[in-house]
C-alpha positions, 0 to 999 in steps of 0.5 A, a space after each residue: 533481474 535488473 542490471 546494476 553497475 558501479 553507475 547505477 542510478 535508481 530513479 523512483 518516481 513520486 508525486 510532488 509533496 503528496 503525503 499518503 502511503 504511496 508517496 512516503 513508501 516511495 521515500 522510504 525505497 530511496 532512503 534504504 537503497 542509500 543507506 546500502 551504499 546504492 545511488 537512488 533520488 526520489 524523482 517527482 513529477 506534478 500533474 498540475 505543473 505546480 513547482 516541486 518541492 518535498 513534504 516536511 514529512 519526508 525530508 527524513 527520508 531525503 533531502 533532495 530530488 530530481 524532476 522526473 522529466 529530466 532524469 538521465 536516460 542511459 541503459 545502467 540506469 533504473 527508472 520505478 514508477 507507481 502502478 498508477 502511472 505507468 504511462 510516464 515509462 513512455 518518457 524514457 527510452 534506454 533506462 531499465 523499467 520497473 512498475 512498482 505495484 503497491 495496490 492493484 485496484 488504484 491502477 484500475 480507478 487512476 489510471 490516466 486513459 480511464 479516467 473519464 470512465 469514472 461513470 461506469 462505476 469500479 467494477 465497469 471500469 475494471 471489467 473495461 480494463 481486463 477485457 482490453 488486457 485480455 485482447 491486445 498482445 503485447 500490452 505496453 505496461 503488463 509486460 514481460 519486457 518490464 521488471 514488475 514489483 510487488 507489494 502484495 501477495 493480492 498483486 501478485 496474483 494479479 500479475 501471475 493471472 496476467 501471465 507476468 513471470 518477470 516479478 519480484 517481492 518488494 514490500 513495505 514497512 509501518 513507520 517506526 513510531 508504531 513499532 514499540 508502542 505500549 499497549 494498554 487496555 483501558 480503553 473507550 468503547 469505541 469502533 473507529 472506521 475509515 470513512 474514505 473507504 467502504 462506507 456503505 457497509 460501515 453505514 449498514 452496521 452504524 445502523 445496525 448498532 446505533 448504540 455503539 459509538 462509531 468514531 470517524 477518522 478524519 480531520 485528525 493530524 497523523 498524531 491524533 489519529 495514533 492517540 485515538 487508536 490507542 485508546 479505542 478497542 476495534 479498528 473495522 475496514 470493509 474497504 477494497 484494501 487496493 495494496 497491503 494497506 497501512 491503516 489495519 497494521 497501524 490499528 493493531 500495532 497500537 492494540 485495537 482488535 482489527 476486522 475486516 472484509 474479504 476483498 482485495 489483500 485482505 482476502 489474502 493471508 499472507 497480506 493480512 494474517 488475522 484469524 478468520 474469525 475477524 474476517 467477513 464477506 460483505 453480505 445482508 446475511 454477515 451484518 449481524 455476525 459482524 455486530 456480534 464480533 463487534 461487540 465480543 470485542 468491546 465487552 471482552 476486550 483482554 480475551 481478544 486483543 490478545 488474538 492479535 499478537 501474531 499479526 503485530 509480531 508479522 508488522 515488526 518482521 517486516 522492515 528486515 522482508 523490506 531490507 532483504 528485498 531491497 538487497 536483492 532487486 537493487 544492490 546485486 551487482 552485474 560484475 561483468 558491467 561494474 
């Protein structure tokens, strides 16, 4: 349990006008603890040593920050850092620490001393970093002496495999304009499809199915990318899903059917509670039982959007989890340190 006084200042670390999930959670965490009655700033730091500044698509979150080297390190405070930059905890010597686990695989592939490993592949990486995990005591950042925080059941699973006992839930929530769309079904026949992530699957069944239209989303504005969720029938990701990722909730939320893999969260009901059905492993054998759900979905659209009711309404329940998290991490105060 983290140490909160009257003077508590709980800094989260950010990077600098990058606009992605991360980043806008992060945001999102300050804006909540200050609308408690907490004291939080969104603390950035540039790894270019570019200025500071915030994202237009932030400034209703905050409208101010603090560069992260220059936060003030006393013992009331509280420092949050992104799973991918553990290290800059080294920066501060008497605040409390917290390791923010909004994904687990970006700690894998970002972080800073396996960076120029990147030959080795993921899953080199991976097994690299375990092995060390596995061998040195006392490991700086998976640490018992750090407040760990997680946004997944996937991480927490990590953490507890790692044998962490000092966790906590913090999850997220989907921006509001998802949240009470209207859903209609007059839609295209169309499968969309992250292109950044688990594209050789994607590849597989594009050829596969080169009959179905497979619409790629990118070099669209956030807006656009919306319009053409609601008017597509089938949201498919065969990615890792590093975290509890914002793309599937968002596909549902606007009324595409959503299947997916079985890596990362998505392996975890908890993270992404679809029906098993719409779930598959990534294998030769399940290409074409994935087509077959596939095109289930485009020719029977009414029949199975509606398997999906359960999830949205998980999606719209998760900004009261987000409040009550924040409630009991951050503004529990130590009344014998007020």
């Amino acid at each position: 349990m983290l140490r909160i006084t009257n003077n508590t200042i709980i800094y989260v670390l950010c990077p600098s006008y990058i606009k992605s999930g991360g980043p806008e959670l992060a945001h999102q965490l300050v804006k909540q603890i200050n609308d408690f009655n907490g004291h939080a700033e969104i603390a950035y730091y540039d790894i270019d040593n570019k200025d500071l500044k915030i994202n237009d698509s932030f400034k209703c979150y905050v409208d101010s920050f603090t560069d992260a080297k220059k936060i003030i390190d006393e013992p009331q405070n509280i420092v949050v850092v992104p799973e991918t930059r553990p290290e800059f905890l080294n920066w501060y010597k008497n605040v409390q620490k917290c390791i923010w686990w909004m994904s687990v695989d970006n700690y894998y592939m970002d972080h800073c001393f396996f960076k120029s490993l990147s030959t080795f592949g993921y899953n080199g990486i991976k097994r690299i970093v375990n092995t060390i995990l596995s061998e040195i005591k006392g490991h700086p950042y998976i640490s018992n002496n750090i407040l760990h925080l997680y946004q997944s059941e996937y991480a927490k699973n990590f953490l507890v495999k790692k044998e962490i006992t000092n966790i906590m839930h913090l999850s997220d929530y989907l921006n509001s304009s998802y949240l009470n769309l209207n859903i209609n079904t007059d839609r295209q026949n169309q499968v969309l499809y992250n292109p950044v992530k688990g594209f050789k699957i994607t590849q597989k069944l594009m050829e596969l199915a080169p009959d179905i239209k497979w619409i790629p989303l990118k070099g669209m504005t956030t807006e656009q990318v919306k319009e053409t969720l609601l008017h597509s029938k089938v949201y498919i990701d065969f990615g890792n899903h590093p975290g509890k990722d914002r793309f599937p909730r968002e596909a549902a939320m606007c009324g595409c059917c959503v299947i997916t893999g079985k890596r990362g969260s998505a392996y975890f009901s908890k993270d992404v509670p679809i029906l098993d059905e719409f779930k598959f492993d990534e294998t030769k054998e399940t290409l074409t039982q994935i087509i077959a759900k596939i095109r289930t979905c485009l020719n029977d659209f009414t029949s199975q959007v509606p398997k999906f009711n359960n999830y949205r309404e998980f999606i719209k329940g998760e900004f009261q989890i987000f409040q009550n998290d924040v409630k009991n991490i951050f503004l529990q105060k130590d009344s014998q340190l007020s």
